[in-house]
C-alpha positions in Angstrom: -72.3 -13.6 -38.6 -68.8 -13.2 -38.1 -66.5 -10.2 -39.5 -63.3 -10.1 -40.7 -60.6 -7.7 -41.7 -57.2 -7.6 -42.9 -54.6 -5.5 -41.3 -51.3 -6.2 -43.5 -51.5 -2.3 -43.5 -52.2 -1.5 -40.1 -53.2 2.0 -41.0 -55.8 1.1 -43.5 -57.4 -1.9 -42.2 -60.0 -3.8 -45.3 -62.8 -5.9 -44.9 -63.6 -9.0 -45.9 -66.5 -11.0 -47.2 -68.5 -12.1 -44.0 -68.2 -15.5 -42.7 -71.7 -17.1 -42.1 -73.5 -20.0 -41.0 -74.6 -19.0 -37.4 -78.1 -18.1 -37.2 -77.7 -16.1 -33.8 -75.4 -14.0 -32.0 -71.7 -15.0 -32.3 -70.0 -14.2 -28.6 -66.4 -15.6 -28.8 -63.8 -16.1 -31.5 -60.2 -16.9 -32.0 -58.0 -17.9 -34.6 -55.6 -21.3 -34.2 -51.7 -20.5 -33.8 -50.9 -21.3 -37.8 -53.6 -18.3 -38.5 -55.6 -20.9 -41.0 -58.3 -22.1 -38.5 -61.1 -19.5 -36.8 -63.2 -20.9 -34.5 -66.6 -18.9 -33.3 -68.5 -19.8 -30.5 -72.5 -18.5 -30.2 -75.8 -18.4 -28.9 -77.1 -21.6 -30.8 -74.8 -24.1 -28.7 -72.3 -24.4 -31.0 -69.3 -24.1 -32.3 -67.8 -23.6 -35.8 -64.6 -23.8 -37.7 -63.7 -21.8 -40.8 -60.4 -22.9 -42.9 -58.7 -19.7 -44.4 -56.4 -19.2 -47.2 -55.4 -17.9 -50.1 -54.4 -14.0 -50.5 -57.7 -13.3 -50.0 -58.4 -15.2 -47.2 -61.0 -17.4 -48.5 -63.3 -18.9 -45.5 -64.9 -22.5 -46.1 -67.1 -23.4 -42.9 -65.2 -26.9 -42.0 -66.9 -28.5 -39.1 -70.2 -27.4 -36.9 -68.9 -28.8 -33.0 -72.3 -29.5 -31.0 -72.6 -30.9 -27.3 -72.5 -27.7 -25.3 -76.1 -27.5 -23.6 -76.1 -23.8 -23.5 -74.2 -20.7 -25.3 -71.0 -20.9 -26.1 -69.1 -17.8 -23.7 -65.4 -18.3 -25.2 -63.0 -20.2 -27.6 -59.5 -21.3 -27.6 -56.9 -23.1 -29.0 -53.6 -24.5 -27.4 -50.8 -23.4 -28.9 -49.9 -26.5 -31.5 -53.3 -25.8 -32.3 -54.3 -29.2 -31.4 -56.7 -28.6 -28.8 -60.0 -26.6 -28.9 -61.7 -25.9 -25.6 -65.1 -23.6 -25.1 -66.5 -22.3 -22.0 -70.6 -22.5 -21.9 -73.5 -21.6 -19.8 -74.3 -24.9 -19.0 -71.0 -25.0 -16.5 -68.7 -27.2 -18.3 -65.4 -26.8 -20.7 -65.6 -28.6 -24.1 -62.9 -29.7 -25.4 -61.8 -31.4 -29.2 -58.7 -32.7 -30.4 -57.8 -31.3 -33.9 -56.4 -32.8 -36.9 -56.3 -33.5 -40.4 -57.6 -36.5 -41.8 -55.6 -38.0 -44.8 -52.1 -36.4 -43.6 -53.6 -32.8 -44.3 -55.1 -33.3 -48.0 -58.6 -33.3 -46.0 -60.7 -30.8 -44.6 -59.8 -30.5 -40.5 -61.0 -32.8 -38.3 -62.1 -32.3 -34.6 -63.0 -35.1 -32.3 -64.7 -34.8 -28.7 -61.9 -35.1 -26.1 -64.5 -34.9 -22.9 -65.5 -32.0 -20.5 -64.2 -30.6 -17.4 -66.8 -29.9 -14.7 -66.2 -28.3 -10.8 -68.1 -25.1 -12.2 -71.4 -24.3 -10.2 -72.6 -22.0 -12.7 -71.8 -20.2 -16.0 -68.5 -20.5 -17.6 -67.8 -17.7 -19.2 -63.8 -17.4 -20.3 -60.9 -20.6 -21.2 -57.6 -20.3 -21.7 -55.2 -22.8 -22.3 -51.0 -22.6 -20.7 -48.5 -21.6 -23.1 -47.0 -25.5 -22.7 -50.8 -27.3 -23.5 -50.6 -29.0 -20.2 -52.8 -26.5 -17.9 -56.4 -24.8 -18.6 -57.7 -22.2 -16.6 -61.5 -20.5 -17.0 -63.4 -18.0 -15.5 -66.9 -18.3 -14.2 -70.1 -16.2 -12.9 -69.6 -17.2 -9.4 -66.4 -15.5 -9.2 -63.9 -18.8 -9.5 -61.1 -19.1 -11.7 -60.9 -22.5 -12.2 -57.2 -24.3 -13.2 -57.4 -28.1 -14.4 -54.5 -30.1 -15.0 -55.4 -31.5 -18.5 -53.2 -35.2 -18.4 -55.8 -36.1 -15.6 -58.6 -33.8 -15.9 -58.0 -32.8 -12.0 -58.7 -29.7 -10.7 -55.8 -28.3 -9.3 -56.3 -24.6 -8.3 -59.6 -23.2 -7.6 -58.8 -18.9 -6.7 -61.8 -16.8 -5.5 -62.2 -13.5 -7.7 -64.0 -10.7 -6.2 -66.7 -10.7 -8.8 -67.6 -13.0 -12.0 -64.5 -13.3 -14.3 -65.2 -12.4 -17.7 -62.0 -13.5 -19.2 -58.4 -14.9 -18.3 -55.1 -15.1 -20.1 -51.5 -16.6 -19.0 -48.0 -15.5 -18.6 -45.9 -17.9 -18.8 -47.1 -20.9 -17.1 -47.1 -19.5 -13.8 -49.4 -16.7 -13.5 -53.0 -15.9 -14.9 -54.5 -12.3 -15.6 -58.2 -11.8 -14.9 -60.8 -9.4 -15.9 -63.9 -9.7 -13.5 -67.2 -7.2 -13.6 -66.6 -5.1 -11.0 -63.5 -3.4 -13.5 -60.7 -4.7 -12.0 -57.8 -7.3 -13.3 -56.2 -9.4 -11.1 -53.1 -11.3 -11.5 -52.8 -14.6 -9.9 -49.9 -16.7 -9.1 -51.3 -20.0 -10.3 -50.8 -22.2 -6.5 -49.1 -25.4 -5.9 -52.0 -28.3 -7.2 -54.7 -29.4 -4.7 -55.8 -32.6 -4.5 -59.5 -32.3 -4.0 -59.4 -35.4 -1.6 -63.2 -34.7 -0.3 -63.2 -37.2 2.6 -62.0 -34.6 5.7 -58.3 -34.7 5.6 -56.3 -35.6 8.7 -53.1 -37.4 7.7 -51.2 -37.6 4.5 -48.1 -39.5 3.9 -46.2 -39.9 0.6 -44.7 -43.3 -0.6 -40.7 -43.7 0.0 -40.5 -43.1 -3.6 -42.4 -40.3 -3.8 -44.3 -41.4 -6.6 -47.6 -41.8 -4.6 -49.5 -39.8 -1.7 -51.2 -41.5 1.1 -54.3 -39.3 2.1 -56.7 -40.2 5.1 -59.9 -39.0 6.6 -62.9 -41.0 6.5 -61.2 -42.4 3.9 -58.0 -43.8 2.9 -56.7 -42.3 -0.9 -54.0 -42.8 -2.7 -53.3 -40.2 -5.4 -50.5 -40.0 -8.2 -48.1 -37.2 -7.1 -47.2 -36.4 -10.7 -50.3 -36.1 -12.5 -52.5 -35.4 -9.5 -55.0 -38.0 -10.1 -56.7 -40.4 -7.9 -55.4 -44.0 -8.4 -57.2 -46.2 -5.1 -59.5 -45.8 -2.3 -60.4 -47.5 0.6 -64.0 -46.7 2.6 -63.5 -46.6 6.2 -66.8 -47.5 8.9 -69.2 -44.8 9.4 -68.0 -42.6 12.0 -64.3 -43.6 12.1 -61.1 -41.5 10.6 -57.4 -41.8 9.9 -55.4 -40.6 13.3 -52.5 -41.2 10.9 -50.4 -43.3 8.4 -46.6 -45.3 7.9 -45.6 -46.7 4.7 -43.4 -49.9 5.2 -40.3 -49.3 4.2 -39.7 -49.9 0.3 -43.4 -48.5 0.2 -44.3 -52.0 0.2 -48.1 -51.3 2.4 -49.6 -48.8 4.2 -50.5 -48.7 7.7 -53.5 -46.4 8.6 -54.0 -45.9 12.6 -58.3 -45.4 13.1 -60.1 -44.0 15.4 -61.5 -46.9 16.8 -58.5 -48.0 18.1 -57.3 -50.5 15.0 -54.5 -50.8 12.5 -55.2 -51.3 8.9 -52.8 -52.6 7.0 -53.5 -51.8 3.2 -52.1 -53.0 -0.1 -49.4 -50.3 -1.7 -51.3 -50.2 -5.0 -54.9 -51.0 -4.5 -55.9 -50.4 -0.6 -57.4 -53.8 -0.6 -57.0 -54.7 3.3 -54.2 -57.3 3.7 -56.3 -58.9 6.3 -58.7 -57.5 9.0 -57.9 -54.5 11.5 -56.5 -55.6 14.2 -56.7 -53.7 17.7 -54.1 -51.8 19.6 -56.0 -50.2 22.6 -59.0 -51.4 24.3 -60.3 -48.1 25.2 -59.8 -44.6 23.1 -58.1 -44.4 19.3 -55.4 -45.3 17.8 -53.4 -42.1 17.4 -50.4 -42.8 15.3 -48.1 -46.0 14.0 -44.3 -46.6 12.5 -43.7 -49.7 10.5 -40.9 -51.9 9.8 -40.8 -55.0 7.9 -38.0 -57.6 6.8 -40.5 -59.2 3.8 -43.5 -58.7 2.2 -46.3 -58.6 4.3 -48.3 -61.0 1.5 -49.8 -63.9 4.1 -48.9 -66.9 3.7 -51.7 -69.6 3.0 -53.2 -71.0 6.1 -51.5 -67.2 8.0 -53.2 -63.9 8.8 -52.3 -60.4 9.2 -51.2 -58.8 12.1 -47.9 -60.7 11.4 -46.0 -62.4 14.0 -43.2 -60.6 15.6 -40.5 -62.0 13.1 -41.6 -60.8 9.7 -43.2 -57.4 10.8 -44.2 -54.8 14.0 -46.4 -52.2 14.0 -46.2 -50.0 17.0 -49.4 -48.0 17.7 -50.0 -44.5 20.0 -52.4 -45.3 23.2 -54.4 -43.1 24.6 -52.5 -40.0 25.9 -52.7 -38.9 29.3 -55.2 -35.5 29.1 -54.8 -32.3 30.3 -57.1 -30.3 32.0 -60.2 -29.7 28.9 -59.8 -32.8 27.2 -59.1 -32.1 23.6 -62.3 -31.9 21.5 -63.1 -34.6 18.6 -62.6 -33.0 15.4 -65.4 -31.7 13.4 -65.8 -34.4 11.1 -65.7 -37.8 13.3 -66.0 -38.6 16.6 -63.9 -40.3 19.1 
């Protein structure tokens, strides 16, 4: 059950009729912003909302949230009270949007709003920003986790020194941790990471600065705003970006490979504006600058590379070694 008291007299705290409806041990709570909502999160996988009010603070169970596949560690609410998120053992964040139905006459509503995953293990704390727009949680493996909530993206991922057992903000900027060893840390929440996955070599942002380029065995195009992947283009097995030029007016992309080819990419989708065409015979193709009068759309019955009068694209050749020639990077090979 869950336990209540008032403490309008600090000094002489009373308490109040028991709230229950959970059949096993309750092991998070919290009350919404407006004080009229508490949510309790327990063993049983779920978690409940009480309404309050009146003088006497009156409970009425509202809603029973399920989905969860294992206890329910933590609750919280953003501050306009329109989001609920709880951290479980199964290594995921739940999350609801909350509302009234009927304009407020009804009893509150709350709606599945998704999950955020990247945990490897328990979840066991969730807090949200004080703007709504960032959520961080703490987890058994000793991870605070920080998700950007517009596109679900993880964007900071900071190694505690043991599990983290809760987490609070100040301010948007910094997090406060307490993890099992006895310790709190305070974090200074890093500039977003995209989680790109596909061995990083180049990066390049659009001449509007609206988009990133990011290449590896891949080519990946991410919103710099919200942080979230908007294209990709696979690359042959074995191969890597040596390096990337947008045209100017970001109008394509032009990705230098390791296999000695230029690929020249559509600005929104990656979808390859014709085939790679090859700049060395022998060795990679290390590094390009682009310049273009038009758009580099073909023209029926015309192919890319185009000729010299719409377009150039200047590649590096193979560079003259010193003495050790310069080892192949861990994830391709030359």
């Amino acid at each position: 059950m869950v336990r209540l008291w008032s403490v309008r007299d600090p000094a002489r705290p009373v308490a109040l009729p028991a709230l229950t409806g959970p059949a096993s041990t309750v092991y998070s709570v919290a009350f919404s912003p407006d004080g009229r909502t508490l949510a309790a999160g327990g063993a049983d996988n779920a978690v409940r909302l009480w309404t309050l009010g009146g003088p006497a603070l009156t409970a009425t169970l509202t809603a029973t949230l399920t989905g969860p596949g294992a206890l329910v560690s933590g609750v919280a609410f953003s501050s306009d009270g329109r989001e609920l998120a709880a951290s479980s053992q199964d290594s995921k964040v739940w999350l609801w949007k909350l509302g009234a139905a009927n304009g407020g006459a009804a009893p509150l509503r709350a709606t599945p709003d998704g999950t955020l995953a990247h945990a490897t293990t328990w979840v066991n704390a969730v807090a949200f920003s004080p703007d709504g727009a960032t959520l961080a949680a703490g987890t058994s493996d000793a991870d605070v986790l920080v998700w950007n909530l517009a596109s679900r993206a993880l964007t900071a991922k900071l190694p505690a020194p043991e599990p983290v057992t809760s987490v609070t903000w100040d301010g948007t900027g910094r997090i406060a941790t307490s993890d099992a060893d006895g310790t709190a840390t305070i974090w200074t929440v890093p500039a977003p990471v995209l989680l790109a996955g596909n061995a990083t070599s180049a990066a390049s942002y659009r001449p509007d600065g609206k988009v990133i380029a990011v290449g590896g065995t891949s080519v990946q195009l991410w919103d710099a705003t919200s942080h979230a992947q908007v294209a990709a283009h696979p690359l042959p097995a074995n191969t890597f970006v040596n390096g990337m030029a947008w045209a100017p007016g970001g109008t394509f992309l032009a990705a230098a490979i390791s296999d000695g080819t230029v690929l020249l990419l559509d600005a929104a989708t990656l979808a390859p504006l014709g085939p790679a065409f090859r700049v060395t015979a022998t060795g990679t193709a290390e590094g390009q600058a682009g310049t273009s009068t038009r758009s580099p759309t073909p023209r029926p019955g015309t192919s890319w590379p185009p000729p010299a009068t719409t377009g150039r694209c200047t590649s590096g050749t193979p560079r003259p070694r010193r003495r050790g020639r310069r080892r192949a990077p861990a994830w391709g090979s030359r």
